[in-house]
Structures are given as structure tokens and as C-alpha cells.
C-alpha positions, 0 to 999 in steps of 0.5 A, a space after each residue: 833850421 832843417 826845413 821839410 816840403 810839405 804840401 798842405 792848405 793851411 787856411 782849410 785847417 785854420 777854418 777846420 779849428 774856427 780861427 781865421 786863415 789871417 796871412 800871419 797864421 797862415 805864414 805861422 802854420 806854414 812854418 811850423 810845417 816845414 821845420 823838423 824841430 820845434 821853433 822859439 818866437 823869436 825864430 818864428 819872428 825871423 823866418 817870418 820877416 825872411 817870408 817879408 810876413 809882417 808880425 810883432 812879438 806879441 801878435 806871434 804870442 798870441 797866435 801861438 797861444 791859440 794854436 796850443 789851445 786848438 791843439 794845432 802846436 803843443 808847447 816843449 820846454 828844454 830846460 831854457 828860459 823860452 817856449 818852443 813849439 812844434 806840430 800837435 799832428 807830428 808822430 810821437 817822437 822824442 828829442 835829442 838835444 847837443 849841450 854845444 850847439 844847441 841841435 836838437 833831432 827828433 828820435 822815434 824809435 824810443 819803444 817808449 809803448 813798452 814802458 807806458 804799458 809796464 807803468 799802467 800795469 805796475 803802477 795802476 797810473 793813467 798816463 795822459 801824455 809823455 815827455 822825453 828829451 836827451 841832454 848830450 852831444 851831437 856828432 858834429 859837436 864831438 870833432 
């Protein structure tokens, strides 16, 4: 897991959106902050423990269904039998994800406006939101 600095009062942006800055949310948002790529539970569990945060699975559950439902995190799903989530605030961006190793890399620069504009012209079809992700192999991975 890539980790970023970020500077950042999460308990002012927990009380922003009426949840309760409880240190297992504040060490959640935290983490969610430093990470450049979205995270399962069972990671969260993990680098929580590292943090010596104490949280069972279902409490991390439950934090995380509250953070979707204030629009803190949103929910991405790679064609695997779990949950990942990342930043709501994060810019658009896409994902690139090895079939090998299981990196997955933010892409921005998709022109994907371009398409949205084509498809609502076109199509007369109001695009509420997008999900792109490319299945492949990373650089590494291909040594």
C-alpha cells in the first residue's frame, strides 16, 4: 500500500457530516486519506492495528457504511468478492488494475468529459455518475 501525507482535521470534517469524531473514525478517515488506492476492510482492520487503533470487523462495517452514506468514501468493486473504498473528495479518476499482483493505479487522464458529452448529446441519456477500470498487467509484473 502507497501511502500520501496529508495534513487534514478529520475530527472537524467528521462533525461537518454530524458523525461523532470517535478515534476508530478518526483513525479510518485517516487512513483513508493517506492511501493512493482504494482499501478493503480487512486492510483497514490491519493498518489500524499497526496504528495500535482497536476495531472489530463489524464496527469498521459499519463506519464505513456511514462514511458512503455521508458521501465521505464511495464504495469500488473490481470484480472480486469484496468492498474497497476510497476518498468521495478524491478527483475523478479511473484505475488500472494487474491481473498478477493485484496493484491497482489511479489514471486521470482519461478525456473520459469528451465521451460523457458525446453520450448525453447522442443518446439524450443523463449520466448521474461513471465507473471505468482496466483489467491487465503492470510494468513490474511483465519482467
Amino acid at each position: 500500500m502507497v501511502v500520501l501525507q496529508k495534513n487534514h482535521d478529520c475530527s472537524a470534517e467528521l462533525r461537518e457530516v454530524s458523525l461523532k469524531a470517535t478515534p476508530i473514525r478518526i483513525g479510518v478517515l485517516s487512513l483513508l486519506e493517506e492511501t493512493t488506492s482504494p482499501i478493503d476492510i480487512a486492510t483497514i482492520l490491519k493498518e489500524l492495528k499497526k496504528k495500535k487503533i482497536v476495531a472489530d470487523p463489524a464496527t469498521v462495517f459499519r463506519i464505513m457504511n456511514s462514511f458512503v452514506e455521508k458521501n465521505l468514501v464511495r464504495e469500488i468493486h473490481f470484480r472480486e468478492d469484496k468492498t474497497r473504498y476510497e476518498l468521495a473528495s478524491k478527483d475523478d479518476h479511473h484505475h488500472l488494475l494487474c491481473q498478477e499482483c493485484g496493484a491497482i493505479e489511479d489514471i486521470s487522464d482519461c478525456h473520459i468529459e469528451g465521451l460523457e458529452k458525446e453520450i448525453i448529446t447522442k443518446k439524450h441519456f443523463l449520466i448521474k455518475s461513471h465507473s471505468l477500470e482496466f483489467f491487465g498487467i503492470c510494468k513490474n509484473c511483465q519482467k
